[in-house]
Structure formats: structure tokens, C-alpha cells
PDB file of N, CA, C and O in Angstrom:
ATOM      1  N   UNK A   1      68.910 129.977 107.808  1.00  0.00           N
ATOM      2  CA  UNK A   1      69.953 130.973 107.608  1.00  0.00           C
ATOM      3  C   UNK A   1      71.239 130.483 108.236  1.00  0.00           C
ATOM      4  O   UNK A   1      71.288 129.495 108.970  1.00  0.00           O
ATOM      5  N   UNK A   2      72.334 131.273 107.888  1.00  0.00           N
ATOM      6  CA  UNK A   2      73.562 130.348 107.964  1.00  0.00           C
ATOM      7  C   UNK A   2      74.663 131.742 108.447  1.00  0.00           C
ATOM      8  O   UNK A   2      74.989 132.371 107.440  1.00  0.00           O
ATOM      9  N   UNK A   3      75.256 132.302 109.709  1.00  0.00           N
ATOM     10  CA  UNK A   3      76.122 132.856 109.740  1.00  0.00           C
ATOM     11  C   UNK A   3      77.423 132.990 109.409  1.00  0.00           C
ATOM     12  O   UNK A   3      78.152 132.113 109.873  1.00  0.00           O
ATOM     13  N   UNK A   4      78.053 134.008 108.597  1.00  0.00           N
ATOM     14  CA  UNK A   4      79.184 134.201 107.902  1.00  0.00           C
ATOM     15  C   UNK A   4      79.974 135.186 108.923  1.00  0.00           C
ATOM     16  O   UNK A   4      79.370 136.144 109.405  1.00  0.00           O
ATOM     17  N   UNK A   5      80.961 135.004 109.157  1.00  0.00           N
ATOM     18  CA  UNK A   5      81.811 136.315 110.481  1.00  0.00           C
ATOM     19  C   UNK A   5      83.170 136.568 110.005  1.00  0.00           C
ATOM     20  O   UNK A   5      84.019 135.685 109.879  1.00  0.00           O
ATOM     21  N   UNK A   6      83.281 137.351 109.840  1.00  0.00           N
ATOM     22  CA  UNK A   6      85.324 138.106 109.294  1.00  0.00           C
ATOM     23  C   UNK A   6      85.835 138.532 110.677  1.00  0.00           C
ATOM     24  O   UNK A   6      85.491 139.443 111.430  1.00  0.00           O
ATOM     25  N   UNK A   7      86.481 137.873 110.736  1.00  0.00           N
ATOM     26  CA  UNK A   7      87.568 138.369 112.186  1.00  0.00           C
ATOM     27  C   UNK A   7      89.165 138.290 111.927  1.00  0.00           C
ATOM     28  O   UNK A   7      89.737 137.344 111.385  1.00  0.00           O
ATOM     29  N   UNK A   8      89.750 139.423 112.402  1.00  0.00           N
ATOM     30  CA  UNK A   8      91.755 139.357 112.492  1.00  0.00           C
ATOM     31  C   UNK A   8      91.580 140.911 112.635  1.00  0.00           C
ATOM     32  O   UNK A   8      90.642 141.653 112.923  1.00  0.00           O
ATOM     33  N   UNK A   9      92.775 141.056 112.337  1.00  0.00           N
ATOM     34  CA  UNK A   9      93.344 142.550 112.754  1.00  0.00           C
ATOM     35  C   UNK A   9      93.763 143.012 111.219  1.00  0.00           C
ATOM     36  O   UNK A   9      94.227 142.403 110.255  1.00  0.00           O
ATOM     37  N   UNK A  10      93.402 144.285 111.443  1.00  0.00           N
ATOM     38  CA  UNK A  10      93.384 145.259 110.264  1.00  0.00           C
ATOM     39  C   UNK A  10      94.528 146.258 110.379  1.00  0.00           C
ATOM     40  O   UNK A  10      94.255 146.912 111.385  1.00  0.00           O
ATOM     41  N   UNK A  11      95.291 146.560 110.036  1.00  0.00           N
ATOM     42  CA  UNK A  11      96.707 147.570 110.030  1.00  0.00           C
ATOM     43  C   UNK A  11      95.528 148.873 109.402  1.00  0.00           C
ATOM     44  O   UNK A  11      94.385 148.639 109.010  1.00  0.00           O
ATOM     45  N   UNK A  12      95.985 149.802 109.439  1.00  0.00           N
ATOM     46  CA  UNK A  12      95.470 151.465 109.545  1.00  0.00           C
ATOM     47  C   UNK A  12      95.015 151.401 108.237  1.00  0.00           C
ATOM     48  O   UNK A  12      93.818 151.504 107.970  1.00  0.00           O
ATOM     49  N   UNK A  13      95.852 151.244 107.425  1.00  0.00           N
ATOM     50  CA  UNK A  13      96.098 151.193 105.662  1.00  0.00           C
ATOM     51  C   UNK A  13      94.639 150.618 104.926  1.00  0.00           C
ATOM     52  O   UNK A  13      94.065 151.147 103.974  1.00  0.00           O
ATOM     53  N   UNK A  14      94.216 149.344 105.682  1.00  0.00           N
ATOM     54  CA  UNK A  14      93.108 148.770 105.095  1.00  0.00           C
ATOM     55  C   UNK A  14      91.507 149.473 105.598  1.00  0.00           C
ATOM     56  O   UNK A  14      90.513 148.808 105.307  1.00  0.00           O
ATOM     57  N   UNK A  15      91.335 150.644 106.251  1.00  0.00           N
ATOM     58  CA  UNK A  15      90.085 150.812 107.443  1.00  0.00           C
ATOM     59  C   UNK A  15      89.537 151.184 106.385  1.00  0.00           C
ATOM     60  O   UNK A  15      88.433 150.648 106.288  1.00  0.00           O
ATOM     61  N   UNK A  16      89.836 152.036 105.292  1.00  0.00           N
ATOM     62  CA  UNK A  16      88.943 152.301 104.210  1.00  0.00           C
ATOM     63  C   UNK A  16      88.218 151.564 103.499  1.00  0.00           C
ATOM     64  O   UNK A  16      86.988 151.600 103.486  1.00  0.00           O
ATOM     65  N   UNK A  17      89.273 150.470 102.521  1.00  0.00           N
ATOM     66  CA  UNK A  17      88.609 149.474 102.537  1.00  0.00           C
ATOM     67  C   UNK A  17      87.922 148.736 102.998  1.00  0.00           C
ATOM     68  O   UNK A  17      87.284 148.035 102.214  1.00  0.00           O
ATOM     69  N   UNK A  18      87.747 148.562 104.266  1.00  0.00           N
ATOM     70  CA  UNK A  18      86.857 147.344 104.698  1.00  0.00           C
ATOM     71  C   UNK A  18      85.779 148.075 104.674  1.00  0.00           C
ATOM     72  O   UNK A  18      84.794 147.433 104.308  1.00  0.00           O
ATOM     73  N   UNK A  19      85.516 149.540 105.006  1.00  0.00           N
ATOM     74  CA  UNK A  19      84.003 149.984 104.743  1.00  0.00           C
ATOM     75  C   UNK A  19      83.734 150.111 103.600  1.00  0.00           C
ATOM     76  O   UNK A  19      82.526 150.060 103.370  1.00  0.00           O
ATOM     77  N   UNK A  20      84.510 150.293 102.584  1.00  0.00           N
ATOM     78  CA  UNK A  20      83.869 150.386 101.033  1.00  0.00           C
ATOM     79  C   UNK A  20      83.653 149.271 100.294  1.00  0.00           C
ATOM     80  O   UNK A  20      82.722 149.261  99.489  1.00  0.00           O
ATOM     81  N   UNK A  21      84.662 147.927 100.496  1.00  0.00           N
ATOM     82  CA  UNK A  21      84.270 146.847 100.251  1.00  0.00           C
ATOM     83  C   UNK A  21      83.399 145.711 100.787  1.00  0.00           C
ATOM     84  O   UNK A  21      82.313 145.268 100.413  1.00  0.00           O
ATOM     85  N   UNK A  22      84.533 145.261 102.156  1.00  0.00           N
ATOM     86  CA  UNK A  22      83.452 144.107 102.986  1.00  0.00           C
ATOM     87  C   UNK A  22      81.987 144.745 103.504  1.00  0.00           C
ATOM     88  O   UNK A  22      80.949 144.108 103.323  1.00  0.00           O
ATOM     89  N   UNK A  23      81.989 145.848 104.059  1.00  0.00           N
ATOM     90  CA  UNK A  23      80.536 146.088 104.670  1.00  0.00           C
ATOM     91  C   UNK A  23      79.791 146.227 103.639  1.00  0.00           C
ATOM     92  O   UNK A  23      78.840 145.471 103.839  1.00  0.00           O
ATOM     93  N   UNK A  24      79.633 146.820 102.506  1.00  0.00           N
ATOM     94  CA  UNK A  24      78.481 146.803 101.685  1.00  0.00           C
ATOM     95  C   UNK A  24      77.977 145.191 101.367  1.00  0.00           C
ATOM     96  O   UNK A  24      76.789 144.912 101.206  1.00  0.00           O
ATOM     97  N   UNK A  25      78.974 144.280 101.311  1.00  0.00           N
ATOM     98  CA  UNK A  25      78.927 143.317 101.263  1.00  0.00           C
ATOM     99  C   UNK A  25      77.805 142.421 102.508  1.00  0.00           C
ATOM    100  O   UNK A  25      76.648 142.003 102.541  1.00  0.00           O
ATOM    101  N   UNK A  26      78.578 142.455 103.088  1.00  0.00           N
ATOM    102  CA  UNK A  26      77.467 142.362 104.372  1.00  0.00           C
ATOM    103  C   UNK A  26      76.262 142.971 104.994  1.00  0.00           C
ATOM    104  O   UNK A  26      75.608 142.486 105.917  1.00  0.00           O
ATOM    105  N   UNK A  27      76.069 143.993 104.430  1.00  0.00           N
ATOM    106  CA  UNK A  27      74.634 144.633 104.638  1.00  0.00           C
ATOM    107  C   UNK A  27      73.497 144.114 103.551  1.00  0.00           C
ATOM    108  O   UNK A  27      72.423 144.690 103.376  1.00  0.00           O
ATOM    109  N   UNK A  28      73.882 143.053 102.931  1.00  0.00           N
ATOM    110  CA  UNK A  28      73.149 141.917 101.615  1.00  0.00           C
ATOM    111  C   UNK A  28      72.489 140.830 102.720  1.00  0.00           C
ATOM    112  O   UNK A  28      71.595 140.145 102.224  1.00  0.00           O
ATOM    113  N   UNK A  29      72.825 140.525 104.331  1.00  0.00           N
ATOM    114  CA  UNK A  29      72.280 140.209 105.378  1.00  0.00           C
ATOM    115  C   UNK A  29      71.265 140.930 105.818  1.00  0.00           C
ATOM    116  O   UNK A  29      70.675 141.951 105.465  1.00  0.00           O
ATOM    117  N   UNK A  30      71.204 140.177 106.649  1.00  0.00           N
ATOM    118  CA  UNK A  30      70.167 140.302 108.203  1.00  0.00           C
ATOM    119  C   UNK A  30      71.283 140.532 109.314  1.00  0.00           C
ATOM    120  O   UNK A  30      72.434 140.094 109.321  1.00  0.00           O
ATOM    121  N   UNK A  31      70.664 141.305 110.220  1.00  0.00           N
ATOM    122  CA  UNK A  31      71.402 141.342 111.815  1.00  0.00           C
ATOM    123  C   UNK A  31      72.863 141.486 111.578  1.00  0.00           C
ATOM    124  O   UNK A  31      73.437 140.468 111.965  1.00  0.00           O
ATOM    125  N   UNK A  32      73.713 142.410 111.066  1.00  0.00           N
ATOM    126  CA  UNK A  32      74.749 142.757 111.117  1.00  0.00           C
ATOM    127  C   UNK A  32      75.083 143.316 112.535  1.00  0.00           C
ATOM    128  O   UNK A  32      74.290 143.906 113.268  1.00  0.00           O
ATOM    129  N   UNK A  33      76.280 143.056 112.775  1.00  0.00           N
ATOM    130  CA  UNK A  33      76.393 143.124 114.143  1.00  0.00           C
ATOM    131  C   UNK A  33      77.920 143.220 113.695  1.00  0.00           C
ATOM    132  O   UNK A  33      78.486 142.383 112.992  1.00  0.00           O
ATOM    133  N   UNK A  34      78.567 144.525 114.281  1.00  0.00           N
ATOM    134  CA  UNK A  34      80.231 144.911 114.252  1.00  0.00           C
ATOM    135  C   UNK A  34      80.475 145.373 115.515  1.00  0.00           C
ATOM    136  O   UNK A  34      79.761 146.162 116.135  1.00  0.00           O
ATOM    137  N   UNK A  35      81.531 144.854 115.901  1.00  0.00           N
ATOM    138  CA  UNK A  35      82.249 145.544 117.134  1.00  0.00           C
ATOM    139  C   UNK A  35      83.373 146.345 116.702  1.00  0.00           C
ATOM    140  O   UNK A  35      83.602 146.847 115.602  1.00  0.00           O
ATOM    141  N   UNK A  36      84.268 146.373 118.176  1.00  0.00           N
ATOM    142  CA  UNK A  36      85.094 147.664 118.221  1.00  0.00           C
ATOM    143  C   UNK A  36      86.179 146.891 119.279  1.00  0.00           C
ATOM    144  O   UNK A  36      85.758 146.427 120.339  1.00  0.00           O
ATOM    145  N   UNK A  37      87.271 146.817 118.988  1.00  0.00           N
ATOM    146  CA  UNK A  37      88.586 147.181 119.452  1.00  0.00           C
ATOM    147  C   UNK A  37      89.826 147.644 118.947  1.00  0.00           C
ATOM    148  O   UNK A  37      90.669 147.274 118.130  1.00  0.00           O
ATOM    149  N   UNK A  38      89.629 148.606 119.743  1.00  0.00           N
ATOM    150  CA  UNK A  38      91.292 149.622 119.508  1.00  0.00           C
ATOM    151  C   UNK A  38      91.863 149.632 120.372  1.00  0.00           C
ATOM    152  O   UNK A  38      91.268 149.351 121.412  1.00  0.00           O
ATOM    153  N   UNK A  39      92.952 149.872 120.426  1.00  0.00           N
ATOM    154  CA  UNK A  39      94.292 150.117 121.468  1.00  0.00           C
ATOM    155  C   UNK A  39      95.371 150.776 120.564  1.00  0.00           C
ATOM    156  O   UNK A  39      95.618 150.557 119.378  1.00  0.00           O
ATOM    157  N   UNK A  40      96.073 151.827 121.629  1.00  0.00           N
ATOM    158  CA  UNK A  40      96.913 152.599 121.336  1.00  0.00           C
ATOM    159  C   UNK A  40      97.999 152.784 122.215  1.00  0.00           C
ATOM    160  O   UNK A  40      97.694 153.337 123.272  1.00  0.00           O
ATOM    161  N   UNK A  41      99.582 152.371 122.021  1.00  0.00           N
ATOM    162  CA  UNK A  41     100.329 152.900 123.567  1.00  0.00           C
ATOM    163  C   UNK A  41     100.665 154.687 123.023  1.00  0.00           C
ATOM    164  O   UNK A  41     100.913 155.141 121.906  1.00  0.00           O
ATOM    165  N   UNK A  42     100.510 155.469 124.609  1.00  0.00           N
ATOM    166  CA  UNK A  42     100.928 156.584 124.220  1.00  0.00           C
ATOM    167  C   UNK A  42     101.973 156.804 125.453  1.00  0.00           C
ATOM    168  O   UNK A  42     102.457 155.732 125.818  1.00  0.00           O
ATOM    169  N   UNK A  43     102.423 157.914 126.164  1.00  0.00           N
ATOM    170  CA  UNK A  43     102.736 158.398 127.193  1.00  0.00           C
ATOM    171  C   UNK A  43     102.086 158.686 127.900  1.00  0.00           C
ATOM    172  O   UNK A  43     101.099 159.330 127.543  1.00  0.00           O
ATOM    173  N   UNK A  44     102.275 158.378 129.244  1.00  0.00           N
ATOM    174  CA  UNK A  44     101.706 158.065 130.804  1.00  0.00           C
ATOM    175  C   UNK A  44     100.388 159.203 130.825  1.00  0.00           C
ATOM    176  O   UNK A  44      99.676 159.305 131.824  1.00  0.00           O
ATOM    177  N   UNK A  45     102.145 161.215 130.874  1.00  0.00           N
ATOM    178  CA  UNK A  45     101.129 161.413 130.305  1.00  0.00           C
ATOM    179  C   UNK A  45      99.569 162.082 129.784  1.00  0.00           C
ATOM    180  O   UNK A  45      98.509 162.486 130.263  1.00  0.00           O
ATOM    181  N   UNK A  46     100.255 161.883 128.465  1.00  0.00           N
ATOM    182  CA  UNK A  46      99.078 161.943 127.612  1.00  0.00           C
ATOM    183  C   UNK A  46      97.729 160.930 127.171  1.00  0.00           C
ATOM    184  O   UNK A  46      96.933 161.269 126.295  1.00  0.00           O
ATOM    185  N   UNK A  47      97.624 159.621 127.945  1.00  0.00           N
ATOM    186  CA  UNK A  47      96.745 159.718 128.039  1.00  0.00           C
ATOM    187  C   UNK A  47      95.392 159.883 128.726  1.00  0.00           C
ATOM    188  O   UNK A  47      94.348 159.482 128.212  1.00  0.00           O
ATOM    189  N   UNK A  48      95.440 160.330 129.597  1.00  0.00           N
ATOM    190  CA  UNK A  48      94.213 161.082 130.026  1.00  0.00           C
ATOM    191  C   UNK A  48      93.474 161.908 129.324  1.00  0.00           C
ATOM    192  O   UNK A  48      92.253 161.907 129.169  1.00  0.00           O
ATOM    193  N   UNK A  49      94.808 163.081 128.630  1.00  0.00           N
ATOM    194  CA  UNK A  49      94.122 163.630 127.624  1.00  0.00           C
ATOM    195  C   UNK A  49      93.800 163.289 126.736  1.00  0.00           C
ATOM    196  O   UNK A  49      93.138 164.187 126.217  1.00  0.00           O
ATOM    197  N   UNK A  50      93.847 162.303 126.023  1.00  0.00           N
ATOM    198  CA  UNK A  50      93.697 161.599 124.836  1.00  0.00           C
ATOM    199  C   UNK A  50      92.423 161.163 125.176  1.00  0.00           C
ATOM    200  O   UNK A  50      91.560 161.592 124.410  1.00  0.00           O
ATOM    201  N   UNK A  51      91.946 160.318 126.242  1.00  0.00           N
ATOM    202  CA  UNK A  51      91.337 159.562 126.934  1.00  0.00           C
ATOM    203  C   UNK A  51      90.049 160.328 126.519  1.00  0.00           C
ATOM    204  O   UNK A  51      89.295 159.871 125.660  1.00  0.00           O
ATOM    205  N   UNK A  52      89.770 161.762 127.292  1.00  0.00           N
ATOM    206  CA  UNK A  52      88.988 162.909 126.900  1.00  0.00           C
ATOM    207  C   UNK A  52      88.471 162.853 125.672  1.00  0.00           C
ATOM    208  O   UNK A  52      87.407 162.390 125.262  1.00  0.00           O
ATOM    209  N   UNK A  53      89.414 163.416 125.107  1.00  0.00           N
ATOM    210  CA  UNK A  53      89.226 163.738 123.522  1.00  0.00           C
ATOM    211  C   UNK A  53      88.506 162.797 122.484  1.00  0.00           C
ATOM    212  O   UNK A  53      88.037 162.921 121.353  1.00  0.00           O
ATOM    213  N   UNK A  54      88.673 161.597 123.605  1.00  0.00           N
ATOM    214  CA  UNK A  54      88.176 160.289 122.693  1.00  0.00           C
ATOM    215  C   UNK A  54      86.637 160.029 122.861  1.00  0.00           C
ATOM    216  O   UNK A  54      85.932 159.544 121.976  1.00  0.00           O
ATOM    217  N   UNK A  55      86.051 160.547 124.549  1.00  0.00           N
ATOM    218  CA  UNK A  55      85.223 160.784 124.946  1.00  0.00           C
ATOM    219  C   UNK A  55      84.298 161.455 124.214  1.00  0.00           C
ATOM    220  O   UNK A  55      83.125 161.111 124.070  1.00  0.00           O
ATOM    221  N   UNK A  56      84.797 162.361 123.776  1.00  0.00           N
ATOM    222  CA  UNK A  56      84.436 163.935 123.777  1.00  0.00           C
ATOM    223  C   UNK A  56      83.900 163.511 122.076  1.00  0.00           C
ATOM    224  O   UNK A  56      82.690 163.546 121.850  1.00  0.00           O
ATOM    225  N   UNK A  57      84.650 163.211 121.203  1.00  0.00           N
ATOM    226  CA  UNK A  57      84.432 162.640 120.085  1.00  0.00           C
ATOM    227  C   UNK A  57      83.297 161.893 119.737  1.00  0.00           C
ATOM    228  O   UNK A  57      82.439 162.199 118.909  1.00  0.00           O
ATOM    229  N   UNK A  58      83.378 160.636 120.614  1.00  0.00           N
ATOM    230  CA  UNK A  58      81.967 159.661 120.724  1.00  0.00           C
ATOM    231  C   UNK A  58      80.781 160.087 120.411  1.00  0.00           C
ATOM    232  O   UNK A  58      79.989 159.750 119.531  1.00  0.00           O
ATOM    233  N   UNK A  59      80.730 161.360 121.757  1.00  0.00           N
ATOM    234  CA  UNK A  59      79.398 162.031 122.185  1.00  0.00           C
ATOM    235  C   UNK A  59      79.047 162.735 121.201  1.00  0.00           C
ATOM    236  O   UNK A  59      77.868 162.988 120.952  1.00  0.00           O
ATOM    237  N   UNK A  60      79.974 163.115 120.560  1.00  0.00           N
ATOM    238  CA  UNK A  60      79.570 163.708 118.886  1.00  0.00           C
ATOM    239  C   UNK A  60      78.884 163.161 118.088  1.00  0.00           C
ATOM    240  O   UNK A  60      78.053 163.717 117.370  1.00  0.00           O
ATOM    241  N   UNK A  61      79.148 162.003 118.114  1.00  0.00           N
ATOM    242  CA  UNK A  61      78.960 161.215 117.067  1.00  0.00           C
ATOM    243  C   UNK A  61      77.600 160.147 117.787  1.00  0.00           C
ATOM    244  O   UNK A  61      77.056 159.261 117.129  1.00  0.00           O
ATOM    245  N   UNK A  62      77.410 160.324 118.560  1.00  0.00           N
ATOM    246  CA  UNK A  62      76.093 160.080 119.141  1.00  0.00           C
ATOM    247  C   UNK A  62      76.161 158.264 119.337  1.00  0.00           C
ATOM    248  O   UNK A  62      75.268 157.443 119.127  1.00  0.00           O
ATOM    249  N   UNK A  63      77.479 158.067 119.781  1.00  0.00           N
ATOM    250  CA  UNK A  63      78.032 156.839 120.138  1.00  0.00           C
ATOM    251  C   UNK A  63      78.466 156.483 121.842  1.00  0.00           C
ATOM    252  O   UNK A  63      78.863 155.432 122.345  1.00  0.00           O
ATOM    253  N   UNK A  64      78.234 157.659 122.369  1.00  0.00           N
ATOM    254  CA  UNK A  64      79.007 158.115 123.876  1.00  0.00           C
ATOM    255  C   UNK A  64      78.157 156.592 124.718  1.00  0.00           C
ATOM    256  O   UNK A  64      78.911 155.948 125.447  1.00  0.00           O
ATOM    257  N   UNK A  65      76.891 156.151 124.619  1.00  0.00           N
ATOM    258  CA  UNK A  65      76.058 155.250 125.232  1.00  0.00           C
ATOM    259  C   UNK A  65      76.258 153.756 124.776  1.00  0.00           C
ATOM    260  O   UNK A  65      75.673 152.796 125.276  1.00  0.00           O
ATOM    261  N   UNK A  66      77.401 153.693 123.493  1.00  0.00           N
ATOM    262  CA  UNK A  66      77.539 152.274 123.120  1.00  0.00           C
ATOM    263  C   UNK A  66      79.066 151.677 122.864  1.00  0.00           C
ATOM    264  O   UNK A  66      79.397 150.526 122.581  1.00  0.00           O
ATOM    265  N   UNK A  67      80.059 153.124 123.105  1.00  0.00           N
ATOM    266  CA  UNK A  67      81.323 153.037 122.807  1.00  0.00           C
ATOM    267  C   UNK A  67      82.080 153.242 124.037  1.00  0.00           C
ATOM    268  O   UNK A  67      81.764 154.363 124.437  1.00  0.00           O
ATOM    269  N   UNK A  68      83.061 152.628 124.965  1.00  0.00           N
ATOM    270  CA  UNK A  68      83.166 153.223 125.722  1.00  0.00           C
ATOM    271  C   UNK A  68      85.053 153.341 125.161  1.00  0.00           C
ATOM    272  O   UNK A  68      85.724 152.962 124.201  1.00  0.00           O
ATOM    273  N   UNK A  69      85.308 154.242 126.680  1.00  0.00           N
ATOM    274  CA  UNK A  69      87.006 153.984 126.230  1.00  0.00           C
ATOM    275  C   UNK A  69      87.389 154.019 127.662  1.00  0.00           C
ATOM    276  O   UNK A  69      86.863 154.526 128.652  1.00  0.00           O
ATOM    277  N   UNK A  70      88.750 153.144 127.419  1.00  0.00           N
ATOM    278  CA  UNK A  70      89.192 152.712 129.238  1.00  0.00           C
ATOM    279  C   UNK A  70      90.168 153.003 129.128  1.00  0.00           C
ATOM    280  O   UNK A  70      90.947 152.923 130.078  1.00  0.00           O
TER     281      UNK A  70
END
């Protein structure tokens, strides 16, 4: 077997696409494996609260144990 990997930065515009196109694509594999980085500047501040909310979101989504936010 032979690993294939897509890496760069995605502008907002494309997030749809990449789940409707590239991932179906890649689930034609074994061992898919996706990460996560985001960053956002906000005000001093708001983010704490943001910070929360982002928290708070995760745990929803039953991600709170594999996603963190700093």
C-alpha cells in the first residue's frame, strides 16, 4: 500500500467542498486519518467567550475528548 496526503490551507468558501468531493474520495482507503487546525484573531475581550462556546460546541458533538481549543 502506498500513502496519498492533501495538505495547504483552505479559505472558508471551499469547506463544503472538500467534504463533498475530496473525502468521499478518500474514504475508497484504509486508515483515513484528518486533522484540525483553526485559528481566528478576535478581541482580547471576546475571546474567552468565544473560547467557551467553542468548548461547549465540541462536547455536543461528542468531540470534547479529541478536539481541544487553546
Amino acid at each position: 500500500m502506498q500513502a496519498v496526503g492533501v495538505v495547504g490551507g483552505l479559505p472558508p468558501e471551499g469547506w463544503n467542498r472538500l467534504g463533498t468531493k475530496i473525502l468521499p474520495k478518500l474514504r475508497m482507503g484504509s486508515e483515513l486519518k484528518i486533522g484540525l487546525d483553526i485559528s481566528v484573531s478576535v478581541a482580547g475581550d471576546a475571546a474567552a467567550g468565544l473560547a467557551a462556546e467553542l468548548r461547549q460546541i465540541l462536547q455536543e458533538l461528542g468531540l470534547g475528548q479529541t478536539v481541544r481549543v487553546d
